[in-house]
C-alpha angles and dihedrals in degrees: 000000000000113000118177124171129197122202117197124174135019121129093316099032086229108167107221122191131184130169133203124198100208087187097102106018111112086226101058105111075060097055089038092058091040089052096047089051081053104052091045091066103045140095132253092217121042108261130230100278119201117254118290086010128141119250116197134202109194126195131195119177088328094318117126143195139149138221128168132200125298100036096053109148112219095259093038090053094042091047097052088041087058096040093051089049109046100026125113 
């Protein structure tokens, strides 16, 4: 599984993109149902973010939706923290 997040916004308006290949991590029935979780939850256009807020486009194996700060569900807000960290 293929999971890429985009993050556009915020103060600097800085756009920020990481990717993660689940394909070969131990640990990746545990990112396949996180990002499910996290799909579910998401738009298919990107929402009306707040001012200086983070808006967010997340891909998994061609699937996207968007979400934007402050309305991150849990999953949604723990997927796009992992991603962010450990992608490339």
């Amino acid at each position: 599984m293929r999971i890429e997040v985009r993050r556009t916004g915020g103060f600097a308006g800085i756009e920020r993109r990481a990717e993660v290949d689940t394909s070969a991590r131990p640990d990746a029935p545990e990112w396949h149902a996180l990002a499910e979780r996290a799909l579910a939850a998401g738009r298919g256009s990107p929402p009306v973010g707040v001012p200086d807020g983070f808006g967010y486009r997340i891909t998994v194996d061609g699937r996207t939706v968007y979400a934007a700060d402050p309305r991150l569900t849990e999953d949604q807000r723990e997927l796009i923290s992992r991603v962010l960290k450990e992608g490339a």
